[in-house]
C-alpha positions in Angstrom: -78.8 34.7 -32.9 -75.7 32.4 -32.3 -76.4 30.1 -34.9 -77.3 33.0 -37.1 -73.7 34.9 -36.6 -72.3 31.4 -37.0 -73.7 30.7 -40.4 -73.0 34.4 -41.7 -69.3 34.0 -40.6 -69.4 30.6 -42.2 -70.6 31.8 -45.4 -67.7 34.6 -45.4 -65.0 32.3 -44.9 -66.3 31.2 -48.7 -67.3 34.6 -49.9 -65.5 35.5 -53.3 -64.5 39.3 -54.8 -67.0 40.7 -57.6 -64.0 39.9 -60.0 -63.7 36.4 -58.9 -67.5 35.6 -59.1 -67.3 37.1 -63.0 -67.9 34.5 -65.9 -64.4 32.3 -65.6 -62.8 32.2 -68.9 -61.2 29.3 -68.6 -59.8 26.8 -65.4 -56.5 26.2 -64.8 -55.3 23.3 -62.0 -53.6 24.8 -59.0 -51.6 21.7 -57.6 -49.7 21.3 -54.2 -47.0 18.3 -53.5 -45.6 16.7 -50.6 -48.1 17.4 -47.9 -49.3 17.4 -45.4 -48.2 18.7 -42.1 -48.9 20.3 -39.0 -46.5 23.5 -39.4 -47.3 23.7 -43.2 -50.9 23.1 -44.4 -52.7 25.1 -42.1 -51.1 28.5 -43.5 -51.4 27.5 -47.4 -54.8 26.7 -46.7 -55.4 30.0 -44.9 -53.9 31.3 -48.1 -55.9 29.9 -50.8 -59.3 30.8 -48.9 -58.3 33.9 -48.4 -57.6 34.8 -51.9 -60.8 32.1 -53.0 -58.3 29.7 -54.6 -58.8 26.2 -54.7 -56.5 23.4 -55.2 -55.4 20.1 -55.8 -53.2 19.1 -52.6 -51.3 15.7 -53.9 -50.5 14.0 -50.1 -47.6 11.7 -49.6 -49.2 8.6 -47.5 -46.5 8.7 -44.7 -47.7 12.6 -44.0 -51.7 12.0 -44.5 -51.3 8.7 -41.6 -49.4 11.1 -39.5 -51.1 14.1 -39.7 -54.8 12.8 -40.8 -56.7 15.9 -38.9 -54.7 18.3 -41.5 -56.2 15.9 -44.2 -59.7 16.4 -43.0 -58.9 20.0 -43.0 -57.5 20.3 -46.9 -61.4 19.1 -48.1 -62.7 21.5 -45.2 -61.2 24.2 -46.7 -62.7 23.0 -50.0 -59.2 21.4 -51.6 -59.1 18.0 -53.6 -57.2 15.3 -52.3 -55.1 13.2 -54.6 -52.2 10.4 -54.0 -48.6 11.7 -54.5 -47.2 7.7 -53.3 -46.5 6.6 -49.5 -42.7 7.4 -49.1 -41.9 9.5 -52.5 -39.5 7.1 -54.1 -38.4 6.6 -57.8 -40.9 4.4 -58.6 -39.7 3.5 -62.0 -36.9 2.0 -60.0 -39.6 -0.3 -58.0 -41.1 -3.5 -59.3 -44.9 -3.7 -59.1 -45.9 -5.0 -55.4 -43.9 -2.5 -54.3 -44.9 0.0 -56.5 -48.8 -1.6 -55.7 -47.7 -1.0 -51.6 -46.7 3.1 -52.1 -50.3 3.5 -53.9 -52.6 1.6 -51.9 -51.5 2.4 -48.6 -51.7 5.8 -49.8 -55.4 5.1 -50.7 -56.0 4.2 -47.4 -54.0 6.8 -45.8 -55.9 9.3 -47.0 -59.0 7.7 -46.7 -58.9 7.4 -43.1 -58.0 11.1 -43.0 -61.3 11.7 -44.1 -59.8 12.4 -47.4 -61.9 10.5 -48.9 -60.9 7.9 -52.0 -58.5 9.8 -54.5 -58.7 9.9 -58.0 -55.8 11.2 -58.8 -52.4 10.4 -59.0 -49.2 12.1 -59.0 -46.2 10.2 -59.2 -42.7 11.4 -57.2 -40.4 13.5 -60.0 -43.3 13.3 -62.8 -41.3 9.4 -63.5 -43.5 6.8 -64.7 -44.1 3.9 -66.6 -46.0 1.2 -68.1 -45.5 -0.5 -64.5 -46.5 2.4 -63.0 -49.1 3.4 -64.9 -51.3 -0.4 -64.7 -51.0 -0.1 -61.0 -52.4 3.4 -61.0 -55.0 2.1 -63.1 -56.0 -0.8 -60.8 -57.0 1.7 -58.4 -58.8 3.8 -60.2 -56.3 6.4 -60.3 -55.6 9.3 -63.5 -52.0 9.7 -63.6 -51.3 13.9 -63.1 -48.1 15.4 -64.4 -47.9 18.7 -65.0 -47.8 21.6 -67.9 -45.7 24.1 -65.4 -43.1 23.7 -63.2 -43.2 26.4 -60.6 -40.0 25.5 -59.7 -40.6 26.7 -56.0 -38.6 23.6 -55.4 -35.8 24.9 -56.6 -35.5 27.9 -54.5 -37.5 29.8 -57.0 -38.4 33.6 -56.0 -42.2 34.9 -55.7 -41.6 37.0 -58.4 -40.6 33.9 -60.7 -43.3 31.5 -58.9 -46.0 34.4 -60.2 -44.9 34.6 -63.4 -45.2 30.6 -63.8 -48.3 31.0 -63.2 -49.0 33.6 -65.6 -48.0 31.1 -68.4 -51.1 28.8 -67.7 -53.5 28.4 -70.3 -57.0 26.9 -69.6 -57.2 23.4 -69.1 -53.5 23.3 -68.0 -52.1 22.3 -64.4 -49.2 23.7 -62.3 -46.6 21.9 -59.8 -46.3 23.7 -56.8 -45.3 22.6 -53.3 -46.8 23.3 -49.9 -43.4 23.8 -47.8 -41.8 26.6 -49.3 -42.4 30.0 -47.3 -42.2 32.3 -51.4 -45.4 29.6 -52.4 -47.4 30.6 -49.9 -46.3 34.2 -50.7 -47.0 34.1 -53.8 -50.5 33.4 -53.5 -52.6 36.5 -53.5 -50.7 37.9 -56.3 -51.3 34.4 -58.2 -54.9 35.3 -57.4 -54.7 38.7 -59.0 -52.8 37.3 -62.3 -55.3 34.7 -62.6 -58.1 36.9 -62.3 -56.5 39.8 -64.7 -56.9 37.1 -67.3 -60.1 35.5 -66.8 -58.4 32.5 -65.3 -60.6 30.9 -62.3 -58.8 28.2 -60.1 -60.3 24.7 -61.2 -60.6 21.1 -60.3 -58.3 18.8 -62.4 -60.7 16.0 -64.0 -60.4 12.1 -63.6 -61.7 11.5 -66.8 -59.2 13.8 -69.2 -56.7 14.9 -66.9 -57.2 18.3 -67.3 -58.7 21.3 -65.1 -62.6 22.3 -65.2 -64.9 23.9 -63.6 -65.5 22.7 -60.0 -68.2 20.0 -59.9 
């Protein structure tokens, strides 16, 4: 009977609304920057599952090696995990070992988060180069920018982060960030736009970049 209430209470923390299980329209790549953390993460990801988003959460490798249980807990929740560098520099301003260094130690970082091995790469400030882009290649990395800029960042309101998001079309990916307090309250009503126009939250692909349907 324990196990039983156990798996029921399991399967709700996955449970989707009627309009979110309807024939998806199109995928669009929900994308999170700069995590993660102890204070931060655990909220966003309460968040998303509440509202049965899921996202791309790009880690910086200094966070994931500090905070590696809140790594484990972005896949939990049923996030993708992808390498946002080890100390967020300009690396167009880098030379190639240490550009090699922010990657792979990322890589491993995240890894030993039980991350698993990323995919994807987003680098610091969308800035990259040929440099750039051969190291990212070496380790098996697609380079992620972005189509939208959220601009949460910036100080941006809900109301303005919502509306970001309503100019996604399928296939595209928005930047988002997981420290500021109107992301995380702009999430259900991202859910609701996304959903008014048969939007469904999507994994972003290795192979072309952009989102589709979770695999």
């Amino acid at each position: 009977m324990v196990l039983t209430a156990a798996l029921v209470a399991a399967a709700g923390a996955f449970a989707v609304t009627p309009a979110q299980a309807a024939a998806c329209g199109g995928y669009v790549g929900l994308t999170f920057d700069d995590g993660p953390s102890s204070g931060n993460t655990p909220a966003l990801l309460s968040a998303l599952r509440q509202n049965g988003l899921r996202a791309t959460m790009f880690n910086e490798g200094q966070y994931a090696a500090a905070y590696p249980a809140q790594v484990g807990a972005q896949v939990s929740a049923g996030m993708w995990v992808g390498n946002h560098s080890y100390t967020h520099p300009h690396l167009t301003q880098l030379g190639q070992a240490q550009v090699d260094s922010e990657i792979s130690r990322t890589q491993q970082a995240i890894a030993a988060g039980g991350g698993g091995t990323p995919r994807l790469f987003r680098p610091p400030y969308g800035e990259t180069n040929a440099t750039v882009q051969a190291v990212a290649s070496k380790y098996g990395l697609r380079q992620i920018i972005w189509d939208v800029d959220s601009q949460d960042w910036n100080g941006a309101s809900v109301d303005a982060i919502v509306a970001a998001n309503a100019r996604l079309q399928n296939g595209q990916i928005i930047l988002m960030h997981e420290w500021p307090a109107n992301t995380r309250a702009a999430i259900p009503r991202i859910a609701q736009t996304l959903a008014s126009r048969g939007l469904c939250a999507g994994m972003i692909s290795p192979s072309t970049g952009r989102a589709v349907a979770p695999g």
